[in-house]
C-alpha positions as CSV (number, residue, x, y, z in Angstrom):
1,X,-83.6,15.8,12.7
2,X,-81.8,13.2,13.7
3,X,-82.1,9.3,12.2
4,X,-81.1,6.1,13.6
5,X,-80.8,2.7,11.4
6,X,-80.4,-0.4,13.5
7,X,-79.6,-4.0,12.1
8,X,-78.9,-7.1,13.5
9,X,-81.9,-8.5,14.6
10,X,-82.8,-12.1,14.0
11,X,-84.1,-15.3,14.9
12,X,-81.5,-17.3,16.7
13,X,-81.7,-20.4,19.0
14,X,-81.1,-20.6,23.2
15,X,-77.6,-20.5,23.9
16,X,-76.7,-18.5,20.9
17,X,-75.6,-14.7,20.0
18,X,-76.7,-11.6,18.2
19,X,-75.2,-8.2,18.0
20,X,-77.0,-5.0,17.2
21,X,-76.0,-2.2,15.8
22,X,-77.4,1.6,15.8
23,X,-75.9,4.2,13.3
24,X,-77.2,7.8,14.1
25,X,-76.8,10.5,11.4
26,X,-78.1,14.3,10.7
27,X,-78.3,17.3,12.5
28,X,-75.6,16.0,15.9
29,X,-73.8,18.4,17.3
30,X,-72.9,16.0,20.4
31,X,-74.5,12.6,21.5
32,X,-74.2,12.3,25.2
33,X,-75.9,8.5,25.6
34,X,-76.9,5.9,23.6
35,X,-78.7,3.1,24.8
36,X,-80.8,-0.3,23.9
37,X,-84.7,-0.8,24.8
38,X,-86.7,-3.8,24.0
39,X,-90.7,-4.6,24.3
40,X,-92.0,-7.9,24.3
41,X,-95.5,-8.5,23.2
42,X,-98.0,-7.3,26.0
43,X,-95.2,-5.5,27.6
44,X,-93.8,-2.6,28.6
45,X,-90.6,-1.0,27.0
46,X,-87.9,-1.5,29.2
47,X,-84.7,-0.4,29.4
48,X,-81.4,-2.6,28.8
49,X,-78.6,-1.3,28.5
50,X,-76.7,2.1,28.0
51,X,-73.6,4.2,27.5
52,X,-72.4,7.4,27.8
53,X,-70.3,9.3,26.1
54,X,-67.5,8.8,28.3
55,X,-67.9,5.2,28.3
56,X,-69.6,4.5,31.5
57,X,-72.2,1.6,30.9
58,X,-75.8,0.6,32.6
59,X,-77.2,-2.8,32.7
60,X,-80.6,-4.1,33.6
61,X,-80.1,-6.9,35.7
62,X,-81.6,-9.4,33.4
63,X,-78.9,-9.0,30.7
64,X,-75.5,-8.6,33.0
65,X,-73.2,-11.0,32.3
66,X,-74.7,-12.0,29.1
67,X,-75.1,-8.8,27.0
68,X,-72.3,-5.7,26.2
69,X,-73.3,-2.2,24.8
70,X,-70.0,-0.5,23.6
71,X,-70.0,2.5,21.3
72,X,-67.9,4.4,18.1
73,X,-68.3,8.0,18.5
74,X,-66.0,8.5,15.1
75,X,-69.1,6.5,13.3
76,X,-72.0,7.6,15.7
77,X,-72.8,3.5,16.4
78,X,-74.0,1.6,19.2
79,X,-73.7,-1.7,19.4
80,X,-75.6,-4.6,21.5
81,X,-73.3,-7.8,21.7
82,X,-75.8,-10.3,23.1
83,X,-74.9,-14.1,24.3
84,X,-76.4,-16.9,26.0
85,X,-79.7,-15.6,24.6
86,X,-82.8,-17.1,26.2
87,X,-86.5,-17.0,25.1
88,X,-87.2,-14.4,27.7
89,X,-85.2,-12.3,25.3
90,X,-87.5,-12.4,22.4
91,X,-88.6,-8.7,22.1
92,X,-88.2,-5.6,19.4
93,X,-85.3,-3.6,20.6
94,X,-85.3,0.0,20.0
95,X,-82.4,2.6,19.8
96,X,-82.2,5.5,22.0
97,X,-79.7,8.4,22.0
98,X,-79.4,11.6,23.9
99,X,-78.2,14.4,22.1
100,X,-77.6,18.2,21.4
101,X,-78.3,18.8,25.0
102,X,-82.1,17.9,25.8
103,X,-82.6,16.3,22.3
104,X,-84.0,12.7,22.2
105,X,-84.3,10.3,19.2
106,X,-86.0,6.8,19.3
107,X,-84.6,3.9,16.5
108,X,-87.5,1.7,14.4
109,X,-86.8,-1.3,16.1
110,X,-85.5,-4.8,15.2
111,X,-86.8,-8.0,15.8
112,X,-84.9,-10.5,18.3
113,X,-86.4,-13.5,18.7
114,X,-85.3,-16.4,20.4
115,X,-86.6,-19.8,19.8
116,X,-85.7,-23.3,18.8
């Protein structure tokens, strides 16, 4: 079993910044990649942005330029630095990592909600 405990989420105004973080712990052998999902009300859970092990990052196009996922693989933590958030960004985001080879864990979620 693996468990994933995300912060970070709030409510912040347009034009301002967040930054998520994702701590995995238990039974982790290896985590390959970690990654950042959101869904907005009515909506499908899409992907934003993720990282592998060795660093190498993927971005929808909606968030590039605006948001960075980086990792610590010595603490198991992904992180979400967002900026210039807009109210199109309003959604729960959701943890994801890849790991042991084949293994897949989902986060809770954490609100982000942007509005003045």
């Amino acid at each position: 079993q693996v468990q994933l405990v995300e912060s970070g989420g709030d409510l912040v105004q347009p034009g301002g910044s967040l930054r998520l973080s994702c701590a995995a712990s238990g039974n982790i052998f290896r985590l390959i990649a970690m990654g950042w999902y959101r869904q907005a009300p009515g909506e499908q859970r899409e992907l934003v942005a993720t990282i592998t092990s060795s660093g190498r990052t993927n971005y929808a196009d909606s968030v590039k330029g605006r948001f960075t996922i980086s990792r610590d693989n010595a603490k198991n933590t992904v992180y979400l630095q967002m900026n210039s958030l807009k109210a199109e960004d309003t959604a729960v985001y959701y943890c994801n990592v890849d790991y042991n080879l084949g293994r897949e864990a989902w986060g809770q979620g954490t609100q982000v909600t942007v509005s003045s």
